[in-house]
MOPAC internal coordinates of N, CA, C and O (Angstrom, degrees):
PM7 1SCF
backbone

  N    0.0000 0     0.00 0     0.00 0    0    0    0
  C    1.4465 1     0.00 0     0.00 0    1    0    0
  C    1.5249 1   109.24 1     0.00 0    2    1    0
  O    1.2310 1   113.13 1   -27.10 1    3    2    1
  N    1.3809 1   130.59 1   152.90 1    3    2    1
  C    1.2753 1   153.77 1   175.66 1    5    3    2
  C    1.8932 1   124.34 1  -104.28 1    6    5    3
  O    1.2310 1   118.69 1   -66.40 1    7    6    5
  N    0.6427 1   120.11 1   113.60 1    7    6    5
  C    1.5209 1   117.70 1  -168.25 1    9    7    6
  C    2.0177 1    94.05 1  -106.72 1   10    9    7
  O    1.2310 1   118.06 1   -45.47 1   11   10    9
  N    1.0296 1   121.31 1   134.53 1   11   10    9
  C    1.5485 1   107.29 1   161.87 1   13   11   10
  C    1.5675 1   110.77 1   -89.75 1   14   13   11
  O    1.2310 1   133.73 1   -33.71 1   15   14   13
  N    1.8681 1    91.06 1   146.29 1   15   14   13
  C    1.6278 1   108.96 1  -167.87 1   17   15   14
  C    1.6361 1    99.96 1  -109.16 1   18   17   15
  O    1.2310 1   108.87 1   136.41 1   19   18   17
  N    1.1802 1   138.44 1   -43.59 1   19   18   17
  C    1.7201 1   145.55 1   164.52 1   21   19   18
  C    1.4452 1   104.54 1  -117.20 1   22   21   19
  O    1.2310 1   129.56 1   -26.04 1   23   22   21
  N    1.3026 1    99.19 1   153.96 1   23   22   21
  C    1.5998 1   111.63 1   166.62 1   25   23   22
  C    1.7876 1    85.62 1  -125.44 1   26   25   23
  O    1.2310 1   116.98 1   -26.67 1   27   26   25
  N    1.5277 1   123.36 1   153.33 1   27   26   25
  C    1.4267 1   121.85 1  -138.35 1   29   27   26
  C    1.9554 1    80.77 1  -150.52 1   30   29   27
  O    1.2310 1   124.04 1   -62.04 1   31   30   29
  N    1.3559 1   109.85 1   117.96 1   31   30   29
  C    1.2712 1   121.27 1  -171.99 1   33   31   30
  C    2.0046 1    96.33 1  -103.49 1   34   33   31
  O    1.2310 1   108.38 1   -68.38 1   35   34   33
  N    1.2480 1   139.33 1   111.62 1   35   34   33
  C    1.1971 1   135.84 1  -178.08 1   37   35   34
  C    1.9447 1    91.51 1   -81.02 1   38   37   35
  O    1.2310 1   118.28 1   -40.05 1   39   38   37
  N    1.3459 1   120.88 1   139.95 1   39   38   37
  C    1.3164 1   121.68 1  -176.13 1   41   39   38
  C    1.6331 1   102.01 1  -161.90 1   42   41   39
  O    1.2310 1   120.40 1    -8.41 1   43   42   41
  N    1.7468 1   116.84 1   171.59 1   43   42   41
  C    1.0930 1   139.41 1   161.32 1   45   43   42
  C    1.4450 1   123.63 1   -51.97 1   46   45   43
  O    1.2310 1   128.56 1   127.72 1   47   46   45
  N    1.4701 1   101.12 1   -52.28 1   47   46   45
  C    1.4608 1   103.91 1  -157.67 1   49   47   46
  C    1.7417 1    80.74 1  -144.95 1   50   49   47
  O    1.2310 1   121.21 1   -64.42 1   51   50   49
  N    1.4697 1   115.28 1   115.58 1   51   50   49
  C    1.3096 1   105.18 1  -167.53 1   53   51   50
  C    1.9233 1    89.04 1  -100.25 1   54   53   51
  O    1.2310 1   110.49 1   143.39 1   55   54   53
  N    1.4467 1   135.48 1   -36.61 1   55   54   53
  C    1.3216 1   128.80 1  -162.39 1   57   55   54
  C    1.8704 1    98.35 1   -58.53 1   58   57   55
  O    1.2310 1   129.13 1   138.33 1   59   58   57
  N    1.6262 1   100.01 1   -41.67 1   59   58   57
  C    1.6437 1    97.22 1  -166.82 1   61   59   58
  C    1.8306 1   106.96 1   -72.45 1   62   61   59
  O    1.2310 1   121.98 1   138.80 1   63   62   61
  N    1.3126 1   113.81 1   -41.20 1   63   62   61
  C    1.0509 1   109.53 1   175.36 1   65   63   62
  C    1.9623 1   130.71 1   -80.54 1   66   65   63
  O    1.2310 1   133.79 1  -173.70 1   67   66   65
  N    1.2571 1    90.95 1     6.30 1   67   66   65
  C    1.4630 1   106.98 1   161.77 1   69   67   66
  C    1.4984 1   111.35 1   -91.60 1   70   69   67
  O    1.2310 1   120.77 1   151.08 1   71   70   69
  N    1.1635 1   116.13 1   -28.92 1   71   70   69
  C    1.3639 1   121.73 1  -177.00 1   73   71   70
  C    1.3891 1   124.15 1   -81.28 1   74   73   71
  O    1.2310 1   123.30 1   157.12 1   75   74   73
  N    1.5905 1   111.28 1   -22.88 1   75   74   73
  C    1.5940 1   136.23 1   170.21 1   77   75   74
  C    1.8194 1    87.86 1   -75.89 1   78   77   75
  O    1.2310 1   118.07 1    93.06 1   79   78   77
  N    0.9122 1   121.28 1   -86.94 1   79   78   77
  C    1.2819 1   107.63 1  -171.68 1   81   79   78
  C    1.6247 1   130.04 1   -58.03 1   82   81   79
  O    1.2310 1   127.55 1   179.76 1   83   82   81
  N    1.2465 1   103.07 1    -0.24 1   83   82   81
  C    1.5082 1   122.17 1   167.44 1   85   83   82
  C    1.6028 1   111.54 1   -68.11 1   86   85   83
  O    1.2310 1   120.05 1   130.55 1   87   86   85
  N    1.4539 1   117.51 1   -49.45 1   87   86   85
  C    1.5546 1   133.92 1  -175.50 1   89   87   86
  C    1.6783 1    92.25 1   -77.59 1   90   89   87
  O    1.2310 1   113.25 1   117.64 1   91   90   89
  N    1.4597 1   130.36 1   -62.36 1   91   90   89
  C    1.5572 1   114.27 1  -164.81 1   93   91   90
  C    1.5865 1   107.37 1   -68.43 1   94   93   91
  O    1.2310 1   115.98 1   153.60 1   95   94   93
  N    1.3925 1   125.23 1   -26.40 1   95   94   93
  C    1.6187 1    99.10 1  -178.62 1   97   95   94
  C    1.7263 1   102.48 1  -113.08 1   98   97   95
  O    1.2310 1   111.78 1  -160.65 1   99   98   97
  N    1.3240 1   133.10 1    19.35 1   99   98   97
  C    1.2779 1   135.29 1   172.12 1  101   99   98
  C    1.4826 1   110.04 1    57.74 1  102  101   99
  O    1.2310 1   123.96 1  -152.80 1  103  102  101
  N    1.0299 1   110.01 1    27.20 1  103  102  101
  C    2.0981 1   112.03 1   162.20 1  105  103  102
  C    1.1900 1   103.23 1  -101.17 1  106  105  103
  O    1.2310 1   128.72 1   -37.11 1  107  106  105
  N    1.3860 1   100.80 1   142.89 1  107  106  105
  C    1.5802 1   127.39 1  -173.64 1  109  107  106
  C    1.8556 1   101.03 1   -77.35 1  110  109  107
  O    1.2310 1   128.59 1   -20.59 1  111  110  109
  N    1.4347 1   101.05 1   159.41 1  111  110  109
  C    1.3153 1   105.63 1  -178.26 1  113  111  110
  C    1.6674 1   106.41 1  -107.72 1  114  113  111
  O    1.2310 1   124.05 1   -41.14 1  115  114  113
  N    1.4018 1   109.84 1   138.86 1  115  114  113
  C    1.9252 1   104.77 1  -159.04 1  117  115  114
  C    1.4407 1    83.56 1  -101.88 1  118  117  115
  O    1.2310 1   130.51 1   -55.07 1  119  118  117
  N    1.5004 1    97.34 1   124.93 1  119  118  117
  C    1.7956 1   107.33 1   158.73 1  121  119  118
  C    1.5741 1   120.00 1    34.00 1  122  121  119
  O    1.2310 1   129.36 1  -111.76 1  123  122  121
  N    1.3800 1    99.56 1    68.24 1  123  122  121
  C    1.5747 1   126.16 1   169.97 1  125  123  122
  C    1.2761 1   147.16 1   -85.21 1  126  125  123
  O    1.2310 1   103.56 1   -37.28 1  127  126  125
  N    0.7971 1   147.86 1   142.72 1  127  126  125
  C    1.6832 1   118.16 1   178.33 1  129  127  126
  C    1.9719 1    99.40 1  -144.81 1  130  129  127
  O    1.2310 1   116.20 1    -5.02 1  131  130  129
  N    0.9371 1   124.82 1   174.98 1  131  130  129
  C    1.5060 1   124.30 1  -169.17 1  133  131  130
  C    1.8742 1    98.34 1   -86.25 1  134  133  131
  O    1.2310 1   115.52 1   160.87 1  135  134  133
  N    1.0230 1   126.11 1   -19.13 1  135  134  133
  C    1.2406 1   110.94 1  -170.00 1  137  135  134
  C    1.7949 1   108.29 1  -109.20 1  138  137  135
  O    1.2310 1   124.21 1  -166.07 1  139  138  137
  N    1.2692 1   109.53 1    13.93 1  139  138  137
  C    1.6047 1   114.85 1  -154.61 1  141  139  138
  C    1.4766 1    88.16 1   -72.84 1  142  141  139
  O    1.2310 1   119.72 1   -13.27 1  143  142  141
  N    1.5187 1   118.15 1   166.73 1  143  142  141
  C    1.6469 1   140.14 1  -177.54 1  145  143  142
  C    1.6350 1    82.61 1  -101.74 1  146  145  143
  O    1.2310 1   101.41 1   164.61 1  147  146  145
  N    0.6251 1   151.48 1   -15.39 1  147  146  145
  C    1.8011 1   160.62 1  -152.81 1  149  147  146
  C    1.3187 1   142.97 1  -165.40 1  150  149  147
  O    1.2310 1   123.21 1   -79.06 1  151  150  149
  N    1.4167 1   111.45 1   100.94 1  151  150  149
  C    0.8873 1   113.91 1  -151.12 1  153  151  150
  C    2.0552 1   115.91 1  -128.84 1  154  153  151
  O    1.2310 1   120.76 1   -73.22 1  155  154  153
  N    1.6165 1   116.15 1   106.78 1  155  154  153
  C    1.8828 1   107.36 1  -155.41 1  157  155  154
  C    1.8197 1    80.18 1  -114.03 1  158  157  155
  O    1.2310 1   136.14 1   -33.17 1  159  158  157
  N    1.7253 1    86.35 1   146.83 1  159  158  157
  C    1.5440 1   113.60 1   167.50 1  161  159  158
  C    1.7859 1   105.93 1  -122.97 1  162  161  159
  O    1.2310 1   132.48 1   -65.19 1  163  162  161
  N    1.5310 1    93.50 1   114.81 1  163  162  161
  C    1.5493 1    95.65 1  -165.55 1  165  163  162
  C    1.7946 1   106.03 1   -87.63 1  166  165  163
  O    1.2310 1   129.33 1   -36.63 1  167  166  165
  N    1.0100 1    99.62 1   143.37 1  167  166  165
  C    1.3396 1    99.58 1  -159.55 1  169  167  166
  C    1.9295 1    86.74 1  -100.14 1  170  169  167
  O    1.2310 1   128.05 1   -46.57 1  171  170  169
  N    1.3906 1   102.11 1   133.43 1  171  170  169
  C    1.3933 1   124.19 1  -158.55 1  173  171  170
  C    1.5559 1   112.57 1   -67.21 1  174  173  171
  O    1.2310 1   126.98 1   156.40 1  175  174  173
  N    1.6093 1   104.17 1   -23.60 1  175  174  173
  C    1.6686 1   107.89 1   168.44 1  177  175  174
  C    1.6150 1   119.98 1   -92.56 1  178  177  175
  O    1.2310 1   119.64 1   170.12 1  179  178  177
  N    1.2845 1   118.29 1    -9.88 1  179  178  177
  C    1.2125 1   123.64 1   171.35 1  181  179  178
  C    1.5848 1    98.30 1   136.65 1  182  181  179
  O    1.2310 1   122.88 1    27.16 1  183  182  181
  N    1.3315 1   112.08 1  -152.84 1  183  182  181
  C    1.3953 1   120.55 1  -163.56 1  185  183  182
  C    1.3330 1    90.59 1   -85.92 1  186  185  183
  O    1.2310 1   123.97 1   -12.10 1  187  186  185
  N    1.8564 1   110.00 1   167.90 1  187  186  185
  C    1.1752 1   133.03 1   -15.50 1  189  187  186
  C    1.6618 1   125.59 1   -41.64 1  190  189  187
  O    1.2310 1    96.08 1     2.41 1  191  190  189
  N    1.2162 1   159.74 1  -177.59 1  191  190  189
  C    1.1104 1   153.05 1   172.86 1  193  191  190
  C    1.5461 1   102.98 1  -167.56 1  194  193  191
  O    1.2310 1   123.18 1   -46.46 1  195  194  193
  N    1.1432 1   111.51 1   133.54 1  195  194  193
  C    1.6957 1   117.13 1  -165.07 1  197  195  194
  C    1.8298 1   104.05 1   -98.25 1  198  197  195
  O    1.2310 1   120.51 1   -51.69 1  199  198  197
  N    1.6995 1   116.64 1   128.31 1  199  198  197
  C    0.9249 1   128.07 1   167.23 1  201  199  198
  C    1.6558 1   113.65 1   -88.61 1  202  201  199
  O    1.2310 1   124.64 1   -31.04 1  203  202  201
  N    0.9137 1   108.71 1   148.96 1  203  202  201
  C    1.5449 1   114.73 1   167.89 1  205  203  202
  C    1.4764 1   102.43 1  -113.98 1  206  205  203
  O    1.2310 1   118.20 1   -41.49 1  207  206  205
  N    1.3856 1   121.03 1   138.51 1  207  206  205
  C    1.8627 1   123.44 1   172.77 1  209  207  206
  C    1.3147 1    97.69 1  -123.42 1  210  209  207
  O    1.2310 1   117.24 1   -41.76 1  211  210  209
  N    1.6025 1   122.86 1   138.24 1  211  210  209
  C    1.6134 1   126.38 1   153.93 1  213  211  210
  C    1.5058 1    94.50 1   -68.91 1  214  213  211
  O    1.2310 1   130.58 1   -48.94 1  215  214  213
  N    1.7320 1    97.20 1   131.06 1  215  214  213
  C    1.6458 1   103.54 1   146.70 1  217  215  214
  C    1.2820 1   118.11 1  -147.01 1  218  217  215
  O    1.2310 1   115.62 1     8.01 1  219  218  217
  N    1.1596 1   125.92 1  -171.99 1  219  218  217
  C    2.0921 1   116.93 1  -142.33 1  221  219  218
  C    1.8389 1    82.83 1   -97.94 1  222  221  219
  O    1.2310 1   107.84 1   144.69 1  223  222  221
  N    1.1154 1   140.31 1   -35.31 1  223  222  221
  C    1.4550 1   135.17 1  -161.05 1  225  223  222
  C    1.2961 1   111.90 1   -99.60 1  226  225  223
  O    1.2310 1   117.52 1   -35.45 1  227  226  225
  N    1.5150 1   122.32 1   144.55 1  227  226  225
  C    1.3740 1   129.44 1  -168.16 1  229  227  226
  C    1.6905 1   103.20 1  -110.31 1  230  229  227
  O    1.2310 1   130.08 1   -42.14 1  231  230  229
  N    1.6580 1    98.16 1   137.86 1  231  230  229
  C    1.2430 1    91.09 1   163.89 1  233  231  230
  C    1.7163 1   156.88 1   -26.65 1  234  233  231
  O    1.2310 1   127.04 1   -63.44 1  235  234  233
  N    1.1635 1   104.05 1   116.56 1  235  234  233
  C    1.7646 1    93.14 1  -165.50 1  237  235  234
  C    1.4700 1   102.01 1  -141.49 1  238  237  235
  O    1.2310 1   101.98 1  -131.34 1  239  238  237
  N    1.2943 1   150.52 1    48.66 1  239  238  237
  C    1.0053 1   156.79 1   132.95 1  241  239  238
  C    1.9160 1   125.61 1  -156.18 1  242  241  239
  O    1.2310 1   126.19 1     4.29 1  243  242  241
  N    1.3737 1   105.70 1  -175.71 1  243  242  241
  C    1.6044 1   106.81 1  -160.59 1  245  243  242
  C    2.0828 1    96.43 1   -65.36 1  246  245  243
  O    1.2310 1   130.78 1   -54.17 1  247  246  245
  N    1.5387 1    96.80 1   125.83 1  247  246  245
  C    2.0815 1    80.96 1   170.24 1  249  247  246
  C    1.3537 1    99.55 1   -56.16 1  250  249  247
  O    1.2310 1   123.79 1   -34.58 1  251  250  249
  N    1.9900 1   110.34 1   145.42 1  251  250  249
  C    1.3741 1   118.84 1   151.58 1  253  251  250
  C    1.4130 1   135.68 1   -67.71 1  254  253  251
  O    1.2310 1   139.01 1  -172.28 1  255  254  253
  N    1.5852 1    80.74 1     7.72 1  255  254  253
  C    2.0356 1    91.24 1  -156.45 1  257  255  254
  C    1.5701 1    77.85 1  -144.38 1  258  257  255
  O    1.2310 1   123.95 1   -27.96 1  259  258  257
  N    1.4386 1   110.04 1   152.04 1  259  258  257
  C    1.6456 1   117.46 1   170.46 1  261  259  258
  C    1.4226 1   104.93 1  -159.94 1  262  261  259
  O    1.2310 1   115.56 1   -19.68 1  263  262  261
  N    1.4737 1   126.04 1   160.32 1  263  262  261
  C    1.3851 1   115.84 1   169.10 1  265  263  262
  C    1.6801 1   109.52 1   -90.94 1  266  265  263
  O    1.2310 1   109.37 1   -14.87 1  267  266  265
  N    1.3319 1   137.53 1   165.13 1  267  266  265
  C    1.2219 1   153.24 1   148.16 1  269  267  266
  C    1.6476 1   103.94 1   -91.54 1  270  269  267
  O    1.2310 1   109.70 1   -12.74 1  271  270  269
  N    0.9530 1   136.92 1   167.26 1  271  270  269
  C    1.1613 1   141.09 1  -150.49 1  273  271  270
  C    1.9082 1   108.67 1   175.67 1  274  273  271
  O    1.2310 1   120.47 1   -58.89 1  275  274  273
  N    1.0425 1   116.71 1   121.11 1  275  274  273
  C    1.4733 1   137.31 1  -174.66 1  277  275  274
  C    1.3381 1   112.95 1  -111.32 1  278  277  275
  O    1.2310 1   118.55 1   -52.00 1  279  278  277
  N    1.7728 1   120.37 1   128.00 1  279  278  277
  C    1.3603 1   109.64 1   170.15 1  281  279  278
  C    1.7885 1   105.18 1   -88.93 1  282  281  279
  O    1.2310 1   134.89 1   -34.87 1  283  282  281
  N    2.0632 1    88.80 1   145.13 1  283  282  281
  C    0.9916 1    99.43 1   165.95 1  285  283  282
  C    1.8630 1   141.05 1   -62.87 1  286  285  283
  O    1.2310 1   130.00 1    12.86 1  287  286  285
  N    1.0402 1    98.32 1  -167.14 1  287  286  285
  C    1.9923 1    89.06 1   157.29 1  289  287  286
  C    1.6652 1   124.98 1    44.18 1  290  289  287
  O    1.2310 1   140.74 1    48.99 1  291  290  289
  N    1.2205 1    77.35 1  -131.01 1  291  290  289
  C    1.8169 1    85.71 1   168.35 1  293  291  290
  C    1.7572 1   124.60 1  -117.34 1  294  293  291
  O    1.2310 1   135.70 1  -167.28 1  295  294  293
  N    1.5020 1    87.22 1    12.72 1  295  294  293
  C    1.6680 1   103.68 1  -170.38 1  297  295  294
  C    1.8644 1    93.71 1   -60.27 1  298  297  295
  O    1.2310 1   126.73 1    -0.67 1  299  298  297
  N    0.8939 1   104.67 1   179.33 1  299  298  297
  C    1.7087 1   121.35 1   166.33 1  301  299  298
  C    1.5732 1   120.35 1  -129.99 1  302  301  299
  O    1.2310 1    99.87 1   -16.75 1  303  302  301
  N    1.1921 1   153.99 1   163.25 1  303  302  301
  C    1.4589 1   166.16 1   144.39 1  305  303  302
  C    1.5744 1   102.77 1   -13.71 1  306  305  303
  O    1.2310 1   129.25 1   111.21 1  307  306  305
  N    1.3920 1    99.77 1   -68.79 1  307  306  305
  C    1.4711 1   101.69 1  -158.01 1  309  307  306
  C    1.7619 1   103.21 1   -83.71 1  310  309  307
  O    1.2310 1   114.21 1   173.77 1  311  310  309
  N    1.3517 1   128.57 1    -6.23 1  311  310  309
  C    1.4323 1   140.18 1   173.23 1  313  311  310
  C    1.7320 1   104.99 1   -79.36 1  314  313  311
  O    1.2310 1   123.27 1   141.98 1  315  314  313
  N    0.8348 1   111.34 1   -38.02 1  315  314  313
  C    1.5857 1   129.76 1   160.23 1  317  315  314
  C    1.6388 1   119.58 1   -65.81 1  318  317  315
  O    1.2310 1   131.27 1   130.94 1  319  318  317
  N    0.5021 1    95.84 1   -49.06 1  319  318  317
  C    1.7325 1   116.11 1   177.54 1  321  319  318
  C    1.4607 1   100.90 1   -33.59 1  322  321  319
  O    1.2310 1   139.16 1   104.03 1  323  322  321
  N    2.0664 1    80.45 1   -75.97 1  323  322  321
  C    1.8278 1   107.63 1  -166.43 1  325  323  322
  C    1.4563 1   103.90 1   -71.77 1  326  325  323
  O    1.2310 1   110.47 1   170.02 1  327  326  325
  N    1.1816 1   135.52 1    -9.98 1  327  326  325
  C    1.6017 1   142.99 1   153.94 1  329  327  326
  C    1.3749 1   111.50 1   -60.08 1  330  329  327
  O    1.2310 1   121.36 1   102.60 1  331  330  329
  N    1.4105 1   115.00 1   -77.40 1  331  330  329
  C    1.9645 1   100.93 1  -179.44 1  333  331  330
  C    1.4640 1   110.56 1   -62.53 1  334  333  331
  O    1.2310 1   115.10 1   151.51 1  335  334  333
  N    1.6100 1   126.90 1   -28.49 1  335  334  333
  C    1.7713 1   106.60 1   161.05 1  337  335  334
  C    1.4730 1   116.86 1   -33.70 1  338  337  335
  O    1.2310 1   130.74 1   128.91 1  339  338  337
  N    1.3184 1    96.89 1   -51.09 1  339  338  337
  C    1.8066 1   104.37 1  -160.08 1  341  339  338
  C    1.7123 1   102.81 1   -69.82 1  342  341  339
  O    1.2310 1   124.61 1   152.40 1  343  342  341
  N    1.2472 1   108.75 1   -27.60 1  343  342  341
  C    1.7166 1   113.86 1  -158.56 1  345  343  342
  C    2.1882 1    88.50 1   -86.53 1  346  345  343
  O    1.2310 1   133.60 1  -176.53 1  347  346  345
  N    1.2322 1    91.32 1     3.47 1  347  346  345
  C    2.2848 1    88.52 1  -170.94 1  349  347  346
  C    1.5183 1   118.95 1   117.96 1  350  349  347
  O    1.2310 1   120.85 1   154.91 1  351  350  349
  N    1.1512 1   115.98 1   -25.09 1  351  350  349
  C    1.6224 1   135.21 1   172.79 1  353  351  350
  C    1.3679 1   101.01 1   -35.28 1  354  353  351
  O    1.2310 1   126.84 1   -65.50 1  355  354  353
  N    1.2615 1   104.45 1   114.50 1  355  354  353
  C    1.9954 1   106.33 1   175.64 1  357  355  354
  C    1.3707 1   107.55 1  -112.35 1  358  357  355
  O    1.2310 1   120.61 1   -65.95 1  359  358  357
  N    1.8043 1   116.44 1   114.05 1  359  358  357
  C    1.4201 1   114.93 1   177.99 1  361  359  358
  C    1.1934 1   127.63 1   -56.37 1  362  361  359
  O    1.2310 1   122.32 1   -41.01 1  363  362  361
  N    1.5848 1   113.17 1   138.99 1  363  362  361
  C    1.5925 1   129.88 1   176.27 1  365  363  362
  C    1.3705 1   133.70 1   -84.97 1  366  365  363
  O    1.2310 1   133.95 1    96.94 1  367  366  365
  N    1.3822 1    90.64 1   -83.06 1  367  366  365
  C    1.7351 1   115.05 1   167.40 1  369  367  366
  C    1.4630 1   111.03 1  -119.86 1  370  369  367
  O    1.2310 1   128.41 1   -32.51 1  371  370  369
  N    1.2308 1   101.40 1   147.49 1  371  370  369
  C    1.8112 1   112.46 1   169.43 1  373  371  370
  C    1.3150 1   107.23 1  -121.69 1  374  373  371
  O    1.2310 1   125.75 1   -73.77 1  375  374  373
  N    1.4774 1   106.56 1   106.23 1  375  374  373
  C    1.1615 1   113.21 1   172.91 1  377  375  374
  C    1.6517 1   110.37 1   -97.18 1  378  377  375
  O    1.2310 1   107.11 1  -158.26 1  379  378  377
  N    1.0988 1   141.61 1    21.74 1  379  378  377
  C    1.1708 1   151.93 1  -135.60 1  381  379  378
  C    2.0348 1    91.68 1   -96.31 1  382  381  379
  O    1.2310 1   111.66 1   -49.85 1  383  382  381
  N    1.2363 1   133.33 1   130.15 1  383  382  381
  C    1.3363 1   119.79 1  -177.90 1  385  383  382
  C    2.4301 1    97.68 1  -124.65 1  386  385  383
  O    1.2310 1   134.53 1   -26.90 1  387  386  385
  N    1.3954 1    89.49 1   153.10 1  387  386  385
  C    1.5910 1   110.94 1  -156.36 1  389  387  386
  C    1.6282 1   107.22 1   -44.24 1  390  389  387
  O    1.2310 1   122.05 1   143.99 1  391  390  389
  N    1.7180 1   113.67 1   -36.01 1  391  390  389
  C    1.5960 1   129.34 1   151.37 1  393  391  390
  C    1.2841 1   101.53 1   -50.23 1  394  393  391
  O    1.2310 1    83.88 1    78.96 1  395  394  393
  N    1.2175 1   171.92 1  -101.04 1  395  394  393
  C    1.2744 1   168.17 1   -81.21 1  397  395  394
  C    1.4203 1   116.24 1    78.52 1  398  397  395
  O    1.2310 1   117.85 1  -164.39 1  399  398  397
  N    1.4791 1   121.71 1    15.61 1  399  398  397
  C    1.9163 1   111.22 1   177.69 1  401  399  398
  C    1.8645 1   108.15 1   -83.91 1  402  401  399
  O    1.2310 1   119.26 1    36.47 1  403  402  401
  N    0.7638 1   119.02 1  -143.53 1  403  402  401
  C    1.0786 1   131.68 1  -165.63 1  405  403  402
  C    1.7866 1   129.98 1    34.88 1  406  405  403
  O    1.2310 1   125.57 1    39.98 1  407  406  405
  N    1.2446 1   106.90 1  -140.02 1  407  406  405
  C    1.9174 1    97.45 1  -154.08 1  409  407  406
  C    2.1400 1    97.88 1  -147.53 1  410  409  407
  O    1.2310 1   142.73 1    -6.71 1  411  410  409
  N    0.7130 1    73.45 1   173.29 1  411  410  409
  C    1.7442 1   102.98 1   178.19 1  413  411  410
  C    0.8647 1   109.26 1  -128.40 1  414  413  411
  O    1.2310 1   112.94 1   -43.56 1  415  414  413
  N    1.7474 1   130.94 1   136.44 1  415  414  413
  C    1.2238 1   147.44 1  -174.21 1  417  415  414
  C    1.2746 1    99.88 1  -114.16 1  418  417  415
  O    1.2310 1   105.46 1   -42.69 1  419  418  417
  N    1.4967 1   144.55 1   137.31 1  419  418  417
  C    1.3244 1   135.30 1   154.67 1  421  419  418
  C    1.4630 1   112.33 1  -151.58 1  422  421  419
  O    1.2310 1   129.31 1   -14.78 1  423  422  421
  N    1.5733 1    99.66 1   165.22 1  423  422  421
  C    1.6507 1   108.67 1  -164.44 1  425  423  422
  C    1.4594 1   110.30 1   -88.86 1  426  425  423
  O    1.2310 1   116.22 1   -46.08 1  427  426  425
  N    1.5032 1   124.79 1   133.92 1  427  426  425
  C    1.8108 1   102.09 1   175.04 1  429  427  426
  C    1.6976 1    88.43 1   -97.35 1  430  429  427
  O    1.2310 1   132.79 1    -2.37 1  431  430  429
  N    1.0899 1    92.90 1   177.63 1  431  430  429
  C    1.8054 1   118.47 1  -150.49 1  433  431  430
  C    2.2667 1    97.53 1   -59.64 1  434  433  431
  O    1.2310 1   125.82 1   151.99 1  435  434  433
  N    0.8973 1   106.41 1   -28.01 1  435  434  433
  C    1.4061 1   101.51 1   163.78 1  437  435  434
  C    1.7221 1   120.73 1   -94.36 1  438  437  435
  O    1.2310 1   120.73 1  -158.86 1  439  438  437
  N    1.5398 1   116.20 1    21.14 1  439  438  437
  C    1.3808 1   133.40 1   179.51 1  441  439  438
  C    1.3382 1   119.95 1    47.35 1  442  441  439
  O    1.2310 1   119.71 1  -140.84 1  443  442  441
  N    1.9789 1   118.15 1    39.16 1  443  442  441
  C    1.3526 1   125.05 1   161.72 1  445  443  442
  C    2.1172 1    93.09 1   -71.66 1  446  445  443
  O    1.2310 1   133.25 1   -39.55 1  447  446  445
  N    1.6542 1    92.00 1   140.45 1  447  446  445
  C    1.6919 1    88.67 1   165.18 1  449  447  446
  C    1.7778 1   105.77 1   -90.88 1  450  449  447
  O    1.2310 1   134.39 1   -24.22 1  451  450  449
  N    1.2205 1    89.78 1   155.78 1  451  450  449
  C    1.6567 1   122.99 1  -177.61 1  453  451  450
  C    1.9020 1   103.55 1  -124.29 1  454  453  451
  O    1.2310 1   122.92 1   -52.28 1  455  454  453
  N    1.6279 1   112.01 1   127.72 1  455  454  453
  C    1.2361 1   110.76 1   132.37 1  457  455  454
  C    1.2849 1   145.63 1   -92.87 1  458  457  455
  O    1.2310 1   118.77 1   -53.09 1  459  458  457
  N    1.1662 1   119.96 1   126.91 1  459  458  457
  C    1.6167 1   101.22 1  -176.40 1  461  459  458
  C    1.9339 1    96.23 1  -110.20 1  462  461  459
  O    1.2310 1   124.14 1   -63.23 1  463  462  461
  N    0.9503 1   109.66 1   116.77 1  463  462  461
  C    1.5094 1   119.90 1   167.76 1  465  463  462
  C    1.3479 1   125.22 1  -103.31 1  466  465  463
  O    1.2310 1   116.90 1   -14.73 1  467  466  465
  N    1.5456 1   123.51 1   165.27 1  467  466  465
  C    1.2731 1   129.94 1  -175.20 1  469  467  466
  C    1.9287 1   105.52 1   -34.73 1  470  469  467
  O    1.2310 1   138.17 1   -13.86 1  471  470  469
  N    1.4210 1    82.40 1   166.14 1  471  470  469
  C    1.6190 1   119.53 1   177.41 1  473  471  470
  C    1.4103 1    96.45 1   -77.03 1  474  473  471
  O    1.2310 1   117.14 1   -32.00 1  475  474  473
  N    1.4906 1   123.04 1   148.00 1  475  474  473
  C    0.9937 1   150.24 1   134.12 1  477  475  474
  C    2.1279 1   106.98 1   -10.62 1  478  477  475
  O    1.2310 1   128.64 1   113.74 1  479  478  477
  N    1.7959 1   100.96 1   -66.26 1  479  478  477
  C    1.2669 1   125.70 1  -155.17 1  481  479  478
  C    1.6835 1    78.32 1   -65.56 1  482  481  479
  O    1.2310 1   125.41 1   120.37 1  483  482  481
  N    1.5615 1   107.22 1   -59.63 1  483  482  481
  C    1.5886 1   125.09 1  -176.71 1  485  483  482
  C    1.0786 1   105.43 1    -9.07 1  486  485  483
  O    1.2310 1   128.46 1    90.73 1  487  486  485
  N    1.3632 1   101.31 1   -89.27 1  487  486  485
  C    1.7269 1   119.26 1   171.79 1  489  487  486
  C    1.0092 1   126.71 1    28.64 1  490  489  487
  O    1.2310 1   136.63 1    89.89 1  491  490  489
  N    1.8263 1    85.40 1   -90.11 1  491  490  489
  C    1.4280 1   127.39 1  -162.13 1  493  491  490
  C    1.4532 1   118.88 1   -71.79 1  494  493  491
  O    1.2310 1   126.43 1   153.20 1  495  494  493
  N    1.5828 1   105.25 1   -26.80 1  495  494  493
  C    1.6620 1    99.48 1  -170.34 1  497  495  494
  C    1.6647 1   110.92 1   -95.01 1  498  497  495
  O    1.2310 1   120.10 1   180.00 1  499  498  497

């Protein structure tokens, strides 16, 4: 069996865009510096842990791979939402339905998509 240890984001500017995703999921960035080719945010419960790599070509089609993303606590979907707007997050898709199920699609600042979907609490009620 295989467990994943990084999921590995190819980007422009990997210190700044480690650092955007540093503020929306609250993992610290391990031994960084602003000019690094490489750049890991260790995720505080253990692995997976997300790498960032500089590489010379810019995004140009849909990612095959994306994260989903859940608020913690007592946060909600759409409290989250209006949080990575504010943190640079540029909206995509609204999958959002008139009951309250569904998800939000959004861009992080080098335009990988992100879902962020219901709460845990969400869910349930």
């Amino acid at each position: 069996m295989l467990e994943i240890h990084t999921m590995t984001f190819d980007c422009a500017r990997p210190y700044e865009l480690a650092q955007w995703w540093s503020e929306a999921l609250g993992w610290p960035l391990v031994g960084s510096e602003p000019e690094d080719d490489e750049v890991m945010l260790d995720r505080p419960d253990g692995p997976p842990h997300l790498l960032f790599i500089r590489v010379p070509e810019g995004k140009t089609v849909k990612n095959r791979l994306h994260l989903d993303v859940n608020p913690t606590g007592d946060g909600t979907r759409d409290q989250q939402v209006e949080r990575l707007l504010a943190l640079g997050a540029k909206p995509y898709e609204d999958h959002r339905t008139p009951e309250g199920a569904g998800w939000v699609t959004l861009l992080d600042p080098e335009g990988n998509e992100l879902c962020v979907c219901r709460s845990a609490a969400e869910r349930e009620s």
